[in-house]
C-alpha positions in Angstrom: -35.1 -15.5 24.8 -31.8 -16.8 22.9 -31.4 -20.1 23.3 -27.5 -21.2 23.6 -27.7 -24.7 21.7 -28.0 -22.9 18.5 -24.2 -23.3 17.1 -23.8 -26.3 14.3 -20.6 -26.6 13.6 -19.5 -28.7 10.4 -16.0 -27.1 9.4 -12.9 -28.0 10.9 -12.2 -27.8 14.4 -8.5 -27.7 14.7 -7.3 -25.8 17.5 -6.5 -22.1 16.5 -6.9 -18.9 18.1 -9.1 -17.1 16.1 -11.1 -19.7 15.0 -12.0 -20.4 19.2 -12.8 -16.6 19.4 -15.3 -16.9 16.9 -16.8 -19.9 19.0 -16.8 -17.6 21.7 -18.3 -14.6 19.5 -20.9 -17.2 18.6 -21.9 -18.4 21.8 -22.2 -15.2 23.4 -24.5 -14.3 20.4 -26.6 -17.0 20.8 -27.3 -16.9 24.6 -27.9 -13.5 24.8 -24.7 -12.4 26.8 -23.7 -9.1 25.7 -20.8 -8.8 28.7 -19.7 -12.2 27.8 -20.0 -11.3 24.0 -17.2 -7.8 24.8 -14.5 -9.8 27.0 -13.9 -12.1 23.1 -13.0 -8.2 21.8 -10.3 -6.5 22.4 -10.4 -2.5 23.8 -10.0 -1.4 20.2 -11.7 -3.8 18.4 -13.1 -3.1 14.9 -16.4 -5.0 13.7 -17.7 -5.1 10.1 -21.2 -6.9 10.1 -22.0 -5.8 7.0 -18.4 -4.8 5.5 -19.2 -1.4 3.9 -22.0 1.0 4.4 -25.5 -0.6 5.6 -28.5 -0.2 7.9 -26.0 -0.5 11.0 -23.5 1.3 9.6 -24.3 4.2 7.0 -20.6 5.5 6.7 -19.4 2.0 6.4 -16.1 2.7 9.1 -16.8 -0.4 11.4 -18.2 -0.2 14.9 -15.0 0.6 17.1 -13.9 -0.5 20.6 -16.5 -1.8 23.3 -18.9 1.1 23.1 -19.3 0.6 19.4 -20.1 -3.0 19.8 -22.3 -2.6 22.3 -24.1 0.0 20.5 -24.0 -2.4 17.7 -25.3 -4.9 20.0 -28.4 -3.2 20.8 -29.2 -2.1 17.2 -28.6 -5.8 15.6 -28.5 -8.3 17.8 -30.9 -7.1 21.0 -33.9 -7.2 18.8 -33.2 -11.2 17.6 -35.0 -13.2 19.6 -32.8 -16.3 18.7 -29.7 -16.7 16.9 -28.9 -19.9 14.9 -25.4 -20.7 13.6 -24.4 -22.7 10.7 -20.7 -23.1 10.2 -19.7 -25.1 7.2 -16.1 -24.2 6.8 -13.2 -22.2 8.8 -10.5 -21.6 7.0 -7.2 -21.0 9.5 -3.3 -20.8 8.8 -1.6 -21.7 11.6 0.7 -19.4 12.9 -1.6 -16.3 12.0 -3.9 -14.6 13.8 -6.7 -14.9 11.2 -9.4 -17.3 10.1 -12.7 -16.9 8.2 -15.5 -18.9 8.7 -18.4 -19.9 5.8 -22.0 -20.8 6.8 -25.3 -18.6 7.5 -27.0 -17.2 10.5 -30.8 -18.0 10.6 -32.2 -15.0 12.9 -35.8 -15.5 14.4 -38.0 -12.8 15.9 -40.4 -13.2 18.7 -43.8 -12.9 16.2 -42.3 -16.4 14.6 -41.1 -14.7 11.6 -36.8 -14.8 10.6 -34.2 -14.8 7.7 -31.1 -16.5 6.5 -27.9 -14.8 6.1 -25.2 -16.7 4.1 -21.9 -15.1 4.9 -18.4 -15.0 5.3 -16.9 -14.1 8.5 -13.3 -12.8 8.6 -12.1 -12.8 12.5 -8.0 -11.3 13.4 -7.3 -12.1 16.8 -4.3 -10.3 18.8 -1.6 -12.2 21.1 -4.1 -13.0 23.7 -6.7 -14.5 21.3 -8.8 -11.7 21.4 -11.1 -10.6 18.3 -9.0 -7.3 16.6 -11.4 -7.2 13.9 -14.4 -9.0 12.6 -16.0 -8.7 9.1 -18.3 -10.2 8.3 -19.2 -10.1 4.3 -23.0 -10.5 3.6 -25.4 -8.7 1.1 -28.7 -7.5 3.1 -31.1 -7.5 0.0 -30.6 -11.5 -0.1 -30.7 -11.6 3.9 -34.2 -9.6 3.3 -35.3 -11.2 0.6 -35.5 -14.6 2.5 -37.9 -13.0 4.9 -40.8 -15.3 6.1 -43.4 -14.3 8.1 -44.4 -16.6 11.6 
């Protein structure tokens, strides 16, 4: 079970749109809410989590609109037994639609073992503050090599 107090944020909170969809983003990860997690995306949404090819993504395109991220969903999130976020910084112009985030993602799995991923998290939002795209720029071999068994 995700538990949903798993979000430390230590970067600036200013008010900006696509900063408060990654909140959302976050959130929905961390309970578990994968319906909850699709209404922060928009229709066509594109998500990069890693950017480029990798275990979720051989052809590195992305994961595209809701039935990509779901699949996504059930390949890479659905297995974590509970997510917890790490924000540091979040970068945001205001008057864009953009902001990236710095931190790391600790994911533990139900036999007590997890990882740390330190990453950068790029998040575009459209008009109505929903998430265009997401990439999120990350190097598996680091995530895998902090690995520790429960």
């Amino acid at each position: 079970m995700i538990t949903s107090e798993a979000i430390t944020w230590l970067a600036t909170d200013d008010d900006h749109p696509a900063r408060r969809a990654s909140q959302r983003s976050y959130s929905a990860v961390a309970k578990g809410d994968l319906a909850e997690w699709l209404t922060v995306y928009h229709q066509d949404a594109v998500l990069e989590d890693p950017v480029g090819p990798s275990m979720f993504d051989p052809e590195g395109r992305g994961h595209r609109g809701h039935a990509g991220l779901a699949a996504f969903w059930e390949q890479a999130i659905a297995p974590v037994d509970r997510f917890a976020f790490t924000i540091t910084e979040s970068l945001a112009n205001p008057g864009s639609g953009t902001c990236a985030n710095v931190g790391s993602i600790r994911t533990s799995f139900e036999d007590g073992s997890w990882t740390v991923t330190d990453l950068v998290m790029v998040y575009v939002v459209a008009d109505d503050g929903r998430v265009l795209s997401m990439r999120a720029f990350w190097e598996p071999e680091r995530t895998m090599a902090s690995f520790t068994r429960g």
